[in-house]
N, C-alpha and C positions, 0 to 999 in steps of 0.2 A: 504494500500500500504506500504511496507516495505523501509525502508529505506538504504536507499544505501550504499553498503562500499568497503573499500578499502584494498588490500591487501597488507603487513607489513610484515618485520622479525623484531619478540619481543621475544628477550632469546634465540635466533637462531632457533627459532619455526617460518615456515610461517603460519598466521592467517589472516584470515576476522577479520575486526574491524568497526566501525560509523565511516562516512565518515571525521568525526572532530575530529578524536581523533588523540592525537600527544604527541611522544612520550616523556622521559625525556632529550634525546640526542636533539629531535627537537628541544625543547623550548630553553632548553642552547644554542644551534648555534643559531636562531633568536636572542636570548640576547644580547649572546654576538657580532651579524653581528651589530646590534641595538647600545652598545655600544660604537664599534671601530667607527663607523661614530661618537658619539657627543662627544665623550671623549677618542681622540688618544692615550695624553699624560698617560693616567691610566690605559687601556690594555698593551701598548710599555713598560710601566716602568714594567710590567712583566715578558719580556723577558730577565732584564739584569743581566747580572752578578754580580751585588752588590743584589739583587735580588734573585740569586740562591744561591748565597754564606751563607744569611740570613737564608734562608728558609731549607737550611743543618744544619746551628748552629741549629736553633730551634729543627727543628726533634730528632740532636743528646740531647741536653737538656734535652727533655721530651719524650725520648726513644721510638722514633717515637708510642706513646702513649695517644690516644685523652684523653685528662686531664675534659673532662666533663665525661666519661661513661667507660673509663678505658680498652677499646677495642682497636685492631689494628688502628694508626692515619696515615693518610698521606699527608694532608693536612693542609699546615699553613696560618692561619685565622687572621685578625687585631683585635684584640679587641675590640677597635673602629675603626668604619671603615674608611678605609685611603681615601675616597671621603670627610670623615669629619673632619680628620686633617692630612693633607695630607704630613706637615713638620716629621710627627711621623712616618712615614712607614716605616723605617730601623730600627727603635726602639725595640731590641728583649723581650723587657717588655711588648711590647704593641702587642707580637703576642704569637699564643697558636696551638697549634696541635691538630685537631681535624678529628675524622671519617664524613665521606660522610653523615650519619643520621643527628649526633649530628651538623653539617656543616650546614644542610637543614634547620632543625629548628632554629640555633641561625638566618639564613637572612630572614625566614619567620617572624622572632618574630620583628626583626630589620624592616624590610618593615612595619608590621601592625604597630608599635612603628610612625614609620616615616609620615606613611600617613594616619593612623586612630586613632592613641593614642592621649594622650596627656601628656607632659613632664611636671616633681613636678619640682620647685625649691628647689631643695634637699640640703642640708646643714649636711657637719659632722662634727662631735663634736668627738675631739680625746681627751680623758679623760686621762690627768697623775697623778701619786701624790705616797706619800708614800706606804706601806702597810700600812691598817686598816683607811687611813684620809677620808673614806666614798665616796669611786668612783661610789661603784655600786646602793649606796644608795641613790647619789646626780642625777645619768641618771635616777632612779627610780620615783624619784620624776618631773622629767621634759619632760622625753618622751610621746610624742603622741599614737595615738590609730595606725597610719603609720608607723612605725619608724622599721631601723634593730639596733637590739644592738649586738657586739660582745664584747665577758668576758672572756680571758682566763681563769679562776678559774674557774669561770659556764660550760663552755664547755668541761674543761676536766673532771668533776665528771660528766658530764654526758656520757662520753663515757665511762668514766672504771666502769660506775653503779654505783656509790656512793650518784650521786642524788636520788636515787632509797630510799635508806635509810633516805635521808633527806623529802624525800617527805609521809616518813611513822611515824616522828618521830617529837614531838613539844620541843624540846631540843635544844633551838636556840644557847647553847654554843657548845653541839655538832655538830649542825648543822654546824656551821662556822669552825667546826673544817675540818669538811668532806670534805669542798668546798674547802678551802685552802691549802688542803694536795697537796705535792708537788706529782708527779707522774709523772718521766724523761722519762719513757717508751710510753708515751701517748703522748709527747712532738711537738714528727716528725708526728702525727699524724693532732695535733690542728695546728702544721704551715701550713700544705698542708691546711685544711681549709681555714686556712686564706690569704692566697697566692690567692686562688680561688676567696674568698669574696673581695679581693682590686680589682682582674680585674674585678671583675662585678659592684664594685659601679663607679670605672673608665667609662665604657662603661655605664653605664645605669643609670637612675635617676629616679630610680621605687619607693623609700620612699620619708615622708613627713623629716625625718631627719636618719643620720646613727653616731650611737655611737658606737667610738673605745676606748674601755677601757685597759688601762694597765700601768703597773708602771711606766716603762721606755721608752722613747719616743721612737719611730723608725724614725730615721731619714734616713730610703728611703719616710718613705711619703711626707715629703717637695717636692721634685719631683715627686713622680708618679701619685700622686692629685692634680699635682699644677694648671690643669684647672678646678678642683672643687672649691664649696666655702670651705673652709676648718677653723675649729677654735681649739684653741688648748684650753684648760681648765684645772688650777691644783686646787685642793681643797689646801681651806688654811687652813689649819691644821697644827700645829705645831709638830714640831720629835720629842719633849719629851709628847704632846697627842697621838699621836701615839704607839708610847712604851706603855704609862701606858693604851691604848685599849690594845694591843695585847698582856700585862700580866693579863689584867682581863679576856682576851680570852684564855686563856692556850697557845697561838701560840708562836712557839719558836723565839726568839729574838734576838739569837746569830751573824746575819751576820743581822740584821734589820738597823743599824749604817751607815754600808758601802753600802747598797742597798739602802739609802736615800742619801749618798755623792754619789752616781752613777748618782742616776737621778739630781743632783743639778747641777753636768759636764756634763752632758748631754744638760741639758737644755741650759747653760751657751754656748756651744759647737757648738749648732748650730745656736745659734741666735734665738732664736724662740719668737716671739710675745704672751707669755701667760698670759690668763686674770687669773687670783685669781678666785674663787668663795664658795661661802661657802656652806657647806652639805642641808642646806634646802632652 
């Protein structure tokens, strides 16, 4: 005996379908009729005008361009999502334009997260310190088999291929030279990475730890991780060990002075609680 069905317009096609089947338009109005009944106050807060005002700026921001897949976006999405800190929803940090696909999957992933995963006590470690006082070499020695690290030096040789060479070559003074070469054209490339990699360690707590390594501190992170656990770490290495590494490295030392009184006002500047540590 065949099973009964019912008849549908799907794509402006009329068709026979299983009597259970329902469409993408169906399940979204059940959702959201589902919802408006338990949670007034968090459908209505998207009708209002501080609301639509937000969701203009964002668009215009990121040229109405879903910032995961680089396709047409039109929809602006919380990062975290604003059921789970609800004070953040006007926050334009905390929101992203994304397409209908890229949309689907980040609430699919967010649901299976919510009601089948389970959440790391995830910890980052935002690594400062001179040039050459052993930043990449002190995460090296303490990361986990979990863990994300981000290296601006590591990430841009590997996008302009320079890693490529390192990885074919046992010439560890050429080697560091490779990694550290400055390359300003690659620049705007490695920020959009990492502009990406801060909203997702915000919204998500997928490693056993996340290491940000870099000279000089960014002080947007004080706020945009300040519901993370967050640690701040400088290698204690002294500015004249320093130097005398990066003249047995060939690396030019010309502005090395002032990029070490940078980070020392820096630090000074924001108040930051950082612990000392040393390279091993």
């Amino acid at each position: 005996m065949s099973k009964p069905k019912k008849l549908m317009v799907i794509n402006g096609r009329r068709q026979l379908v299983p009597i259970v089947y329902h469409t993408r338009t169906e399940t979204d109005k059940a959702y959201n009729q589902k919802r408006n009944r338990e949670n007034k106050e968090y459908v209505s807060f998207y009708k209002t005008t501080a609301w639509r005002h937000t969701r203009e700026q964002v668009l215009l921001r990121d040229y109405s361009t879903c910032v995961r897949c680089g396709l047409e976006g039109n929809i602006v999405d919380h990062i975290v999502p604003s059921e789970d800190d609800w004070e953040d929803r006007l926050n334009t940090d905390n929101l992203e334009t994304l397409c209908q696909r890229c949309h689907n999957l980040k609430t699919r992933r967010e649901w299976i997260k919510k009601n089948k995963g389970r959440e790391r006590a995830m910890k980052i470690h935002v690594v400062v310190g001179y040039p050459a006082s052993g930043k990449s070499t002190y995460v090296a020695r303490h990361m986990t088999s979990h863990d994300l690290v981000y290296d601006y030096d590591l990430l841009t040789s590997s996008l302009d291929g320079s890693m490529l060479n390192v990885l074919n070559t046992n010439d560890s003074k050429a080697n560091d030279l490779t990694i550290h070469k400055h390359n300003i054209d690659m620049n705007d490339y490695v920020q959009i990475i990492y502009e990406m990699l801060l909203r997702k360690i915000k919204a998500e707590k997928t490693f056993n730890n996340v290491w940000l390594i870099m000279t000089k501190p960014d002080e947007r992170l004080t706020t945009l991780l300040s519901s993370n656990d967050v640690e701040w770490l400088m290698l204690d290495t002294s500015k004249e060990e320093c130097i005398s590494r990066l003249h047995r490295l060939h690396r030019d030392t010309t502005d090395s002075y002032k990029i070490m009184n940078d980070v020392d006002r820096l630090i000074d500047e924001l108040d930051l609680e950082i612990k000392k540590v040393k390279t091993n």
